[in-house]
N, C-alpha and C positions, 0 to 999 in steps of 0.2 A: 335660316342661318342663325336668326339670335336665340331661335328656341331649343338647337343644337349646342348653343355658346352654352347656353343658360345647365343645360344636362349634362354636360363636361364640365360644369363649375362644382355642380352640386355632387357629382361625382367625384370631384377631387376631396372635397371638403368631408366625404364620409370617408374616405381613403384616410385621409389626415386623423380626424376624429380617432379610427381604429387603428392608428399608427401608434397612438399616443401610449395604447394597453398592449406592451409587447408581452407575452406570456412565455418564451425563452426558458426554459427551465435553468437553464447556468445563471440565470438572474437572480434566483433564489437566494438571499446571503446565506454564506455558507454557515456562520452561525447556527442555524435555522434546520439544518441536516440531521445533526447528530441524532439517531432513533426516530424519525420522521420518517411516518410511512404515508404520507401526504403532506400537503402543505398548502392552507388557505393563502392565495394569493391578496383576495381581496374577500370581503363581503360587506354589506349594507343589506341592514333592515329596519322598515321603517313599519308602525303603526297609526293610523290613524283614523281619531274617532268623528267623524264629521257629525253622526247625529245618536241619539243612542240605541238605533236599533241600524247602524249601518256604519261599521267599520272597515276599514282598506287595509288590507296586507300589502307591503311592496317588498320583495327579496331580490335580490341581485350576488350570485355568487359565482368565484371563480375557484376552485381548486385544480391543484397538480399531483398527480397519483404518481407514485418513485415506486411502488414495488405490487405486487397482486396484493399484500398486505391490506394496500391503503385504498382497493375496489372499494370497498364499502360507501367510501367516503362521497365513489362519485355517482355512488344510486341516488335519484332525485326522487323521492318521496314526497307526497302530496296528501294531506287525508281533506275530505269535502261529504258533505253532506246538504241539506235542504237548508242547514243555517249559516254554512260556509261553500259558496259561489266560487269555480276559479273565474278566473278574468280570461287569464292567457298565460302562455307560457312559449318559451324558445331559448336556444340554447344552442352552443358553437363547443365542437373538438378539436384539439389544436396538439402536434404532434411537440415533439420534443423543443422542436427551434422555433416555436409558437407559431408555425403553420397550420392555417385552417385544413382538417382534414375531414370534416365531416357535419352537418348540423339535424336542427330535429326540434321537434313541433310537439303538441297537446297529440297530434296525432298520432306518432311513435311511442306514447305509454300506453300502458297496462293499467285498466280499470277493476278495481276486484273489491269483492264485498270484504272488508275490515272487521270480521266479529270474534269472539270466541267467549270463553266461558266469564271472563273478567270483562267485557267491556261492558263500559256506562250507555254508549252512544251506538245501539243496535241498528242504525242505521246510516255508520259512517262506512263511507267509501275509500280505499283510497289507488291513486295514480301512481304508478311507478314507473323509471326508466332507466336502465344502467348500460352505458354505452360500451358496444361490442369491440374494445380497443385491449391488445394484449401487448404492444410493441412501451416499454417503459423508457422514461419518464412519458407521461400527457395529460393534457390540461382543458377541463370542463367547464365552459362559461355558461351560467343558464341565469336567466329572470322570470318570475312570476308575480302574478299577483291574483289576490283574492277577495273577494268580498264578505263580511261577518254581516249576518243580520241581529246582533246580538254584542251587547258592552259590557256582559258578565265576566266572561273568562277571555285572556289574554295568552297569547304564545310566551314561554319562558326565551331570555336571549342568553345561549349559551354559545360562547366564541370559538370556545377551544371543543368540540365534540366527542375526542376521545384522548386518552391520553398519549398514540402514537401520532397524534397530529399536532402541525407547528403554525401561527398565526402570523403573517407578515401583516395586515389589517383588519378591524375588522370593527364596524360601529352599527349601533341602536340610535334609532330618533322615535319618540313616542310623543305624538299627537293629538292635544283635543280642545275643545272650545273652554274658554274660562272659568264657564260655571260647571264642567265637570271635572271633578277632583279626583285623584289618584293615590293611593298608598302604594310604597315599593320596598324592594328587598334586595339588596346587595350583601351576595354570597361569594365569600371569597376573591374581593375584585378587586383587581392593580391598579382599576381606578375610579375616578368616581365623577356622578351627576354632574354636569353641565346643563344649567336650566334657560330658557330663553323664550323669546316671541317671534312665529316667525309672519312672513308678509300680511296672509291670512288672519294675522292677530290670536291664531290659537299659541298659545301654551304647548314649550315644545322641551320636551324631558330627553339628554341624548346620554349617551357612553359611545367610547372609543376604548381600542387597545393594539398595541402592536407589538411582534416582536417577541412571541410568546411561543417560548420553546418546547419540542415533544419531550418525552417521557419513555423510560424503558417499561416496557410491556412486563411488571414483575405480577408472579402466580400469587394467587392470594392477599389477593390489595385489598384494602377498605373500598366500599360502593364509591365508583367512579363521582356520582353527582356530589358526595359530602366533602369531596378535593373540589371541583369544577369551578370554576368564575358560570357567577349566575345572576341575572336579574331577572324579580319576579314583579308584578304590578298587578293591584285587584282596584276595582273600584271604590274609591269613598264615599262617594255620593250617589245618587238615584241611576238606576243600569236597567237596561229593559232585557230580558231575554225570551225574543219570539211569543213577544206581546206581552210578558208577566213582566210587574216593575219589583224593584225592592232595591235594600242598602243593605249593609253590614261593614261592620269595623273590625270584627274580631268572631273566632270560632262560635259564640252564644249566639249572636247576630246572624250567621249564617245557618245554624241548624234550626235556629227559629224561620226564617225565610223558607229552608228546604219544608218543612213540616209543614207550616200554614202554607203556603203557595202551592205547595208540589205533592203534597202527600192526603193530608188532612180531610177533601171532599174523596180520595181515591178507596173507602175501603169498605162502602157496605158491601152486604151480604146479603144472598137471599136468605130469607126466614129459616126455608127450609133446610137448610146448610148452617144454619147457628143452633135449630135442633137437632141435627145429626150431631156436632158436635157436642153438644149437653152429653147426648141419649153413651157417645161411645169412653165418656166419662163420667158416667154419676156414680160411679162405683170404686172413682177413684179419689182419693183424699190427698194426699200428697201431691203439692203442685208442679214439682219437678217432674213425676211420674205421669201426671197428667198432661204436660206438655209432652212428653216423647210418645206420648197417645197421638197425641193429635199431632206432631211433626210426622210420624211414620203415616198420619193418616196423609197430611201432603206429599210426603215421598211417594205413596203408592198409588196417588190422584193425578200427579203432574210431571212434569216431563221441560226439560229446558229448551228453548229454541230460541235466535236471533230475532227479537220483534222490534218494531219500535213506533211506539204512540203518541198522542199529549203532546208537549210543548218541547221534542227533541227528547234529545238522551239522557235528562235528565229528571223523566218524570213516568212515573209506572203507568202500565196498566192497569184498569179500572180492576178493582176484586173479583168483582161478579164477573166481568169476562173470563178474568181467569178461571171461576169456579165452571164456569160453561164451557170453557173450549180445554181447558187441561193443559195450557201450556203457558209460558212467559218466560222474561227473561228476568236474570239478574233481582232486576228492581223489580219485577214483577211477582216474581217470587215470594221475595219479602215481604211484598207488601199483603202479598195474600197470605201468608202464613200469619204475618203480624192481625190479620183480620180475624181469623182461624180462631188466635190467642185471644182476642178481645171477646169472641163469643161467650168462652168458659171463664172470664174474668182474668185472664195472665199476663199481665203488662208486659211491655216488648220494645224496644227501640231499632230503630231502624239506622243502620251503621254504615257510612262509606268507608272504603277501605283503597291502598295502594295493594294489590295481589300480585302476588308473584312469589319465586321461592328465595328472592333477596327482600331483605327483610327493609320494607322501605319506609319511614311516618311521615307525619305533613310536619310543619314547620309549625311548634309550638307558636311562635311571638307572630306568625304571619298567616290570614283566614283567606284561602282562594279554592275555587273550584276545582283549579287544573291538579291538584294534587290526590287524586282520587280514580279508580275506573273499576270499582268494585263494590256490590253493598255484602252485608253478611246480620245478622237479628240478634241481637244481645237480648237475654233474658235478667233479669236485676235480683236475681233471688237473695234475698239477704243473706251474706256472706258466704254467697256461692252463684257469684255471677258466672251465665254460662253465655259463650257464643255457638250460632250456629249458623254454618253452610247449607242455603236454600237451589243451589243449582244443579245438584246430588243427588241421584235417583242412591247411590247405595252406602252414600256416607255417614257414620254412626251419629248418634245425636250427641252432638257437645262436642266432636271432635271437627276440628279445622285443618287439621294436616301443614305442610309446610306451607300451603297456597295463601293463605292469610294470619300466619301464628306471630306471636312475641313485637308488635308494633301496635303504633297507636293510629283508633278509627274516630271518626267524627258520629256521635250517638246525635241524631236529630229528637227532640222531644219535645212537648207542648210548650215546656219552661225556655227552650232554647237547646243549643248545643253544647255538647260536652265533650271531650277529649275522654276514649278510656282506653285501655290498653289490654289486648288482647292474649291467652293463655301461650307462656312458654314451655318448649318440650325439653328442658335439659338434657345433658347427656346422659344419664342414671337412667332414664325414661325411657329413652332410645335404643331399644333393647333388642339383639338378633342371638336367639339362645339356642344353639345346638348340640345335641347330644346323639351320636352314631356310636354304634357296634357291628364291627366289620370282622371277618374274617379273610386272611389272608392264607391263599393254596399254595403249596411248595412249585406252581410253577408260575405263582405271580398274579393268579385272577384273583381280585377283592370281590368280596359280596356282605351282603346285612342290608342295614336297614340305619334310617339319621332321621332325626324329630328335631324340626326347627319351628321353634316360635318367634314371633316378632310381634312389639307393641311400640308405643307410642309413634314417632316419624316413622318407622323403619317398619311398621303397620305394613303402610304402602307399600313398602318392596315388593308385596306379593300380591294386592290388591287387582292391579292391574290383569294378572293373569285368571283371572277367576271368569271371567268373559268370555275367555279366550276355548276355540275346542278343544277338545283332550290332544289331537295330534302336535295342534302347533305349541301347547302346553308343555308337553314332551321336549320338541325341539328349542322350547327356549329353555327350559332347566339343562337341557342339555350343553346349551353355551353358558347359562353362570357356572355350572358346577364345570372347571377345568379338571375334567378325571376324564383321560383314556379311553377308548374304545367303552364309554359308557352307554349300560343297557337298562334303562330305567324298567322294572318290571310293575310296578304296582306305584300310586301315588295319590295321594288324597289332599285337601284343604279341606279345613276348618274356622269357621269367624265368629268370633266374640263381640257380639257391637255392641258393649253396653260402655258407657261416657270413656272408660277409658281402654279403648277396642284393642285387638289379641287378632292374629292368623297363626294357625298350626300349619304344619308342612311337614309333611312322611312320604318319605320314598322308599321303598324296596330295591334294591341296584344292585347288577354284577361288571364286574368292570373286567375281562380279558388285558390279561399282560400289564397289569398297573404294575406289579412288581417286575423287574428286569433278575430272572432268574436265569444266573449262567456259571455254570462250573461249583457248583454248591454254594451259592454263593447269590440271596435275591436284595437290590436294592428298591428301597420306593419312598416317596413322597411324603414325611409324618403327616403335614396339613395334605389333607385327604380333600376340604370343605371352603374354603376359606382364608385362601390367599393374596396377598397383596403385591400386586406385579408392576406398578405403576408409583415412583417416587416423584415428590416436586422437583424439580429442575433448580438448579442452583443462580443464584445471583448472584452478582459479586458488586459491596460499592449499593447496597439495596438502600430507595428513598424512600419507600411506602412501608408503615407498618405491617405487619402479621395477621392478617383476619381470617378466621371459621366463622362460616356461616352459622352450620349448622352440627351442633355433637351428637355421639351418639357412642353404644358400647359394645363390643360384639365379644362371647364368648364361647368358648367350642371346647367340647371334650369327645375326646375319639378312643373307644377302646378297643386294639387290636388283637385277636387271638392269634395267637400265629401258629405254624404249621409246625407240625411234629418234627420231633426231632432236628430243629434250629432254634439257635439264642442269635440274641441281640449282641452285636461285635459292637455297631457305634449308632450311635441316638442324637439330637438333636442338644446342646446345651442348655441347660436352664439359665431363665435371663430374665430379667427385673430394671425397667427403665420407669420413672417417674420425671417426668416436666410439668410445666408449669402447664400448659397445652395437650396433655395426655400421656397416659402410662399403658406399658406394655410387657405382659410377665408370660414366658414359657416354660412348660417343663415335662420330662417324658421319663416318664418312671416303670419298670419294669415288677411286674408284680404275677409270679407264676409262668403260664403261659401266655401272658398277654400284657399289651406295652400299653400305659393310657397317658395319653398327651392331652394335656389341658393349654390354653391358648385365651387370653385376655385381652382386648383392643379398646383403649378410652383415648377419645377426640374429644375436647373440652371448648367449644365454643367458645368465641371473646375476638377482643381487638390487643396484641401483644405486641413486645417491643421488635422494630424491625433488627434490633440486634438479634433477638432468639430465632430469625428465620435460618439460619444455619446451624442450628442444634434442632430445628424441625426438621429440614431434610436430611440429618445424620440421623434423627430418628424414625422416621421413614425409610429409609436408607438400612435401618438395622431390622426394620420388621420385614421388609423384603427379602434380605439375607436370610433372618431365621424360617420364615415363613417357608419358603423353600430348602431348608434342608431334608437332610436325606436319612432315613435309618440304612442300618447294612445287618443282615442277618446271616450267622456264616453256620455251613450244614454240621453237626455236631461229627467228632470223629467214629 
């Protein structure tokens, strides 16, 4: 009887407990709504370093999903590897009037290999769970924790995760023994450090915040993280990572760590492979030339794969395996290529990089790890420093594409590290040059032939397809070029890969019924090649500046012969737009029997005022109007 009293007690008391966390969605202050496509009810995360090769992760988070918008918010993502243990994990679904409708275990996720061509860490894993709930409002309570066997790199705490989500609370507690020391970094934050001791006697670094309102979803925002509230922490003092110790204060400090610790015993070579090297440039003098010797010599040796060796993700593969098995990753790459160049005497530094096609750098005043998941080789050629991409069986030598261009890398080198900043492709550069000659039938079929070149970014547009076989080749020019009942008859590439690389593009085409001929009378499309169907979406009342990524220039001349016996009745206006953000000039001139439409498109990359985004989408707005007109040619009498 008292041991029945006793389980009816402690039953009440976990009733109570979870009485306390009502999750109600009408709770929400309504403050808190406005553009909120989620809404953190709660969260708490804690760090803490108990030794330096054994740190705790503790997360505890509740969010409330308002629209499919805010699904994202309640996928539970976990990345883990051999240096990061989870503990455990669970987690509760609670319907709109914060009833429990569901829970779910380490069991219920999804384990899957983490790689791709940018990651550091070729052997992170990671867990995932997004719960099967479509009835809106509901609300995701989950906790985990993990284990770091490593005090190098730190999780960033970022409260707010996107800007259509709203924070009712949310706090950091960072944890460690007294005689380990911490630098930190407060980005954008409403508030600040609370320092203290706690039972333990460790040294306890916390933030809070509450109260912290979404944002409208506006197109063309500056990078989400350079608004965010963010705090960052690296170590100041001695940090072990998966047995390797070292310190650093600042960028020199750390590329000097990565280079002697991580890199430095990683790069001999068999003999035999530093005389192949000699032998396939002794004939070459020129150092720049001699290195794309010996880069295509690795391009055409090796081959990229997910590996991961050495002391975690932060450290290559040995050289000589590479030269023996023909493959690695990332770091692997590098470092064998960087081995490659020491042979023939080419100095080389070995570069981490943020990759991606947003253009991301590490935080000049602040040196950490987590800001990196890419390496790429600077060559120092006196004033004509070149980078190059080692994970590219077919990418030219010296070009980086948008994956890693116009931001700054951590060069690691004997002397230490260095900040250097990688080549920009302006818009002048960015070049898609068309030039077609088409004829048009008096009952509407188009045919000729169009020569499209492409350099600097816009290289790529076409790169992709070069792999691909002739049929699905077909079918996807088929979808970029919007022209009618098109019948590609003949079609060739051509690549230029030298530093500053070129793709030609010629098609042979007949197009059935492009013109609409009816009663003497054919109408058709001027831009034949090359149109813009898609404007930015208006905002009204915009907080966020005006950001392009990326520029570029596109030009097109179409010369039409047209059919006997019909003139041109109406043509396209000529038009001449110049912004601060890009210009745009048309114009269709009738010369003999044949109408040549000329068409100019400049997107000027930058960060502009959020006032000018409404003279961006009237100018978008107007190239889609012209883009789309129409000639009309009427039968002579």
């Amino acid at each position: 009887m008292k041991v029945l009293t006793w389980l009816i007690l402690l039953s009440a008391l976990a009733l109570s407990a979870n009485a306390q966390e009502n999750y109600d969605a009408s709770l929400i202050p309504k403050e808190l709504l406005p553009y909120a496509s989620a809404v953190i009810r709660s969260n708490d995360m804690s760090i803490e370093v108990k030794d330096l090769d054994n740190t705790y992760y503790r997360i505890k988070t509740a969010v409330t999903i308002l629209n499919k918008n805010g699904d994202d918010e309640a996928e539970i993502v976990i990345f883990h590897d051999k240096a990061n243990v989870i503990k455990n994990i669970k987690g509760l679904v609670y319907n709109q009037f914060g009833k429990p409708i569901g829970k779910f275990s380490e069991s219920d996720f999804q384990d899957d290999a983490a790689v791709s061509r940018s990651a550091l860490f070729e052997d992170t894993k990671v867990k995932h769970f997004q719960p099967a709930v479509t009835d809106y409002p509901y609300t995701v309570v989950y906790e985990y924790e993990y284990k770091s066997k490593q005090s190098l790199s730190f999780q960033d705490w970022e409260p707010k995760p996107s800007v259509d989500v709203a924070v009712e609370k949310s706090s950091y507690t960072f944890s460690c023994k007294p005689d380990f020391k911490i630098r930190y970094k407060e980005i954008n934050m409403p508030s600040h450090l609370v320092e203290g001791t706690n039972k333990q006697g460790e040294n306890t670094y916390s933030w809070q915040v509450s109260n912290l309102n979404a944002s409208k979803v506006e197109p063309y925002s500056p990078i989400y993280e350079k608004m965010s509230s963010r705090v960052k922490i690296s170590p100041a003092s001695q940090f072990n990572y998966l047995g390797v110790t070292g310190s650093f204060n600042d960028w020199n400090g750390m590329g000097k760590w990565i280079y002697d610790k991580l890199l430095s015993s990683r790069r001999a070579l068999p003999q035999s492979t530093v005389y192949r090297m000699q032998e396939i440039t002794k004939d070459i003098t020129d150092p720049k030339a001699k290195a794309k010797k010996v880069y295509e010599y690795m391009q055409g040796k090796t081959h990229y794969i997910s590996v991961q060796v050495g002391i975690g993700g932060y450290q290559p593969f040995l050289a000589s395996d590479v030269d023996a098995q023909n493959y690695g990753d990332c770091k692997a790459l590098v470092n064998y290529t960087q081995s490659l160049f020491k042979a023939v005497d080419i100095d080389s530094y070995y570069c981490i990089v943020k990759s991606g096609t947003l253009k991301r750098s590490p935080l000049t005043d602040f040196a950490s790890m987590n800001q990196f998941d890419h390496v790429i080789l600077c060559l120092p050629f006196k004033n004509d420093t070149t980078f190059l991409e080692c994970t590219s069986q077919q990418i030219p030598f010296g070009f980086l594409s948008d994956f890693t261009d116009d931001r700054d890398v951590l060069a690691c080198t004997p002397e230490g590290g260095k900040l250097m900043h990688t080549p920009k492709y302006p818009a002048k550069t960015n070049t898609q040059q068309c030039t077609a000659n088409f004829t048009l039938a008096a009952d509407g079929t188009l045919s000729g032939s169009m020569l499209t070149n492409f350099k600097g970014l816009q290289y790529d547009n076409r790169t992709y397809l070069l792999t691909e076989p002739p049929k699905e080749q077909v079918k996807i020019l088929q979808k970029i070029y919007a022209i009618n009942n098109l019948d590609i008859e003949k079609f060739d590439f051509k690549e230029d890969k030298n530093i500053h690389p070129s793709l030609t593009e010629t098609i042979k085409l007949t197009a059935p019924d492009y013109g609409s001929a009816v009663n003497g009378k054919i109408d058709f499309l001027a831009n034949a090649t090359n149109r813009k169907d898609n404007t930015p979406r208006e905002v009204r009342n915009r907080h966020y500046d005006l950001y392009i990524n990326t520029g570029y220039t596109d030009e097109d001349e179409i010369t039409y012969t047209l059919p006997k016996g019909y003139h041109v009745d109406m043509r396209p206006a000529s038009i001449s737009l110049e912004k601060p953000f890009g210009n745009f000039s048309v114009s269709a001139t009738v010369v003999g029997n044949q109408l040549i439409y000329k068409r100019k498109l400049q997107i000027i990359d930058g960060t502009y005022s959020k006032d000018l985004y409404q003279a961006f989408v009237d100018f978008y707005q107007s190239v889609s109007e012209t883009d789309n007109s129409n000639v009309t040619l009427i039968k002579d009498n």
